[in-house]
N, C-alpha and C positions, 0 to 999 in steps of 0.2 A: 504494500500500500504506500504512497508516495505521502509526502509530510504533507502537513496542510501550510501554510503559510496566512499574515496577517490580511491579505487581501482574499484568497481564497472561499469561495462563494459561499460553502458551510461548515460552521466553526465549532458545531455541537452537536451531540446525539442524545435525547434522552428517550431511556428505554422504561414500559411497562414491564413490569415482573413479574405476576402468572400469565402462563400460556404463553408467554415472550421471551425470557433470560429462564425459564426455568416451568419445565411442565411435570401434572402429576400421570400417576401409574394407574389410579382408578378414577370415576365420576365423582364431582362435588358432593352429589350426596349420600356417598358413601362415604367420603370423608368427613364430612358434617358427623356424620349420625355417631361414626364411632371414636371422634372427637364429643361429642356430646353424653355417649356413654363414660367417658373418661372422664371427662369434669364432674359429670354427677356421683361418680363414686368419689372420686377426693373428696368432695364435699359432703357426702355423706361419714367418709373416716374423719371428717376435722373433727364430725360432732352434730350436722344439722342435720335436724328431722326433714326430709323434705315427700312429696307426693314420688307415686311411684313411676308417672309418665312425666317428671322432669327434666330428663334429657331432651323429649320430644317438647316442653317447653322452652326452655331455653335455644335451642334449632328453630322453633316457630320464633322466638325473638331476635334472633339474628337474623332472617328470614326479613320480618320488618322492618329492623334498621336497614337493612338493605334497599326495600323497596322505598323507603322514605329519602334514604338518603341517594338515589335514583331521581324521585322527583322533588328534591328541596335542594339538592345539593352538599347536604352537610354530612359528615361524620361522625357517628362516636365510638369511642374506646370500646371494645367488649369489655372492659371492667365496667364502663358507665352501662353497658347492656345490661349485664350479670346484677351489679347494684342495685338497678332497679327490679330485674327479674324478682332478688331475693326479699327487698323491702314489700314490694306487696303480699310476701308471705309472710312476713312477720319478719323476716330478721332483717334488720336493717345494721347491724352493731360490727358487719366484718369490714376490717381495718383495710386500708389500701392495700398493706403487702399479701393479707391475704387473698385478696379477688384478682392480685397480681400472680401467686402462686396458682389460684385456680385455674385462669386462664391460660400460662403457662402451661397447664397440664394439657386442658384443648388443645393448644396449637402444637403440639409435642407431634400428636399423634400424627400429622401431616411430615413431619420429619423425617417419616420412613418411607412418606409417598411421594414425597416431591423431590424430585433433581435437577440437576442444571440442563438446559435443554441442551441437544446435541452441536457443539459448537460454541456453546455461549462464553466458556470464558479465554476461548481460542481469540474468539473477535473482539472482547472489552480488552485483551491486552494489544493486538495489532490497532486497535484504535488509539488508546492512549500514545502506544509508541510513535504513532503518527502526526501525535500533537493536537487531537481533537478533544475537548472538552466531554465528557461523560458522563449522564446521572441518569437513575433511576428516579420514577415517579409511580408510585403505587396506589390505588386505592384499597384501603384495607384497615378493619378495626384493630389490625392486631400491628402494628407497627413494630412493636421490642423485637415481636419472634424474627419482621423482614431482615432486619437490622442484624440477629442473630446468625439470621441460615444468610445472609448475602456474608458474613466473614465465614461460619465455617467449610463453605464450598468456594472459598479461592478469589471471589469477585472483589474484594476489597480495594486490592493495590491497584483496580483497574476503574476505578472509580471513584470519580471527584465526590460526588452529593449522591443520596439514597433519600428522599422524601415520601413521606406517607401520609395517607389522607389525613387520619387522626391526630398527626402533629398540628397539623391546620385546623380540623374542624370542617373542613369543606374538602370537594371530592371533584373526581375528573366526571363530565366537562368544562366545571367554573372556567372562566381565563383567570382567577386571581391565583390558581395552585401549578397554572401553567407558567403565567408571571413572576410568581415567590424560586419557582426553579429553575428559570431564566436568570433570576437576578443574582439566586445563588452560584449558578455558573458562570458570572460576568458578563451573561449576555446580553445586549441590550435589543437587538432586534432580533423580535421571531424569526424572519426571513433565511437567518442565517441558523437555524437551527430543526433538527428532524426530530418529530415523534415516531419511533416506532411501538405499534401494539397490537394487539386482538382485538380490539371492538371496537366499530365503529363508532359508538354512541359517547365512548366513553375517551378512548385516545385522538379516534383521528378527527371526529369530528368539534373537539374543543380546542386543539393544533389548527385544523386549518384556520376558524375565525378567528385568530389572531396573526394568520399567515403564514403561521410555520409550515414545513415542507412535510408530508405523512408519506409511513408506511406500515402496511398492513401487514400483520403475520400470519398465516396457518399454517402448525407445526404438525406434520401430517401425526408425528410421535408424543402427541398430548392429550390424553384420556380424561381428561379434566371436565369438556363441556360433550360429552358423549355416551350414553346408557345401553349397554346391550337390553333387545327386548327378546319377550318370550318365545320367537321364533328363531332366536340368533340374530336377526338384523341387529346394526346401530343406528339409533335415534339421539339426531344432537338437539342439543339443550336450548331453549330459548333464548335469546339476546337481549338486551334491551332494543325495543325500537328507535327507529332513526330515522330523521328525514332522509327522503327519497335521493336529494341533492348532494349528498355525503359523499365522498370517493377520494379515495387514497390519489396519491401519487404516484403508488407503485403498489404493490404486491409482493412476497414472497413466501416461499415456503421451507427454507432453508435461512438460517439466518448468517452462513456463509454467503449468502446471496446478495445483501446486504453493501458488499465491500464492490463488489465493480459497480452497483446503481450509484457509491457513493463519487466512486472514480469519475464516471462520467459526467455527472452534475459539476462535480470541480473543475472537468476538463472543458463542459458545455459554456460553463461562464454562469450557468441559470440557478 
């Protein structure tokens, strides 16, 4: 990959993190559910009495923060999830580090399902060596754990900034989470910089309206938004809706592929 230099058309990458830098081994709600059984047992060893479908409570509440924070925009912690979960049951008295240890416990269980997608920290390091600015932009209640698995699987030295919804409060498509990681990479104009992601509604489509350059992933190797059904078929997962006028810049399916669309836009001038 040839260096970028100060005049060079784009001077940054910032990449989404599931289904992008890093996909899982089974369907989301397979990992929900047995994350969801995981937390409800720690929490029943700390000591709380709770009902006997509280996993499938706390899942249906996550569930919600999701669709809310879909159409509002905003964020919260799973501890702020879980907090409230437990206070309408009466307990309202567990301490921050605990709802931190609980949750901890949830996101645990994806640690075994999730890996770096194929290629991905081949291309954060040929990127950086090449002088281009690098960060991740997440949407996700669980921010500690991204922060976590992006050092223990090798991404660190290859990355300036990691952001996540929940540090902000607000979620992708705002421009103000696209803006705060712009700014944290010294970027001042979109134009010179790429989102790449998975979903339209959510990466490319709040890139372009502020002009950034988009590109779209499908990792053919990420089981994440895909359910086998009762016949053997697979049946993918819903998206969020998007207007009609949304479209990338590019496409890939490879995130090796990535490296000559960048080539050429540098070479194009565009």
């Amino acid at each position: 990959m040839q260096p970028i230099t100060p005049t060079s058309p784009v001077q940054g990458i910032i990449f989404d993190f599931g289904s992008t830098l890093s996909i899982t081994r089974v369907a989301w709600p397979v990992i929900i559910a047995e994350g969801a059984a995981a937390i409800a047992a720690w929490l029943r060893q700390a000591g709380l009495t709770l009902p006997d479908d509280f996993a499938e409570q706390w899942a249906a509440a996550l569930r919600r923060a999701n669709r809310h924070g879909d159409t509002e925009g905003i964020e919260f912690s799973a501890e702020t999830v879980l907090a409230e979960l437990l206070a309408a049951q009466g307990h309202d008295y567990f301490s921050a580090d605990r709802l931190m240890a609980a949750t901890d416990c949830y996101f645990t269980v994806e640690d075994g399902l999730r890996v770096p997608a194929p290629g991905a920290v081949d291309l954060l390091a040929a990127l950086k060596l090449a002088g281009y600015r690098v960060g991740i932009l997440s949407n996700t209640p669980g921010g500690r754990w991204v922060q976590r698995w992006i050092d223990s699987h090798g991404f660190r030295p290859y990355v300036d900034i990691v952001v996540t919804s929940d540090m902000l409060g607000i979620r992708k498509p705002r421009p103000e989470i696209f803006l705060a990681t712009l700014k944290q990479l010294g970027l001042r104009e979109p134009r010179r910089a790429v989102m790449v992601g998975d979903t339209l509604a959510h990466d490319i489509a709040g890139a372009q309206a502020l002009g950034m350059r988009t590109v779209l992933v499908a990792l053919p190797e990420d089981q994440g938004f895909v359910v086998p059904t009762a016949d053997g078929q697979i049946m993918p997962i819903a998206r969020p809706p998007v207007a009609a006028d949304v479209c990338p810049d590019a496409e890939i399916h490879a995130l090796a592929d990535l490296i000559p669309l960048l080539e050429r836009w540098q070479r194009d001038g565009r």
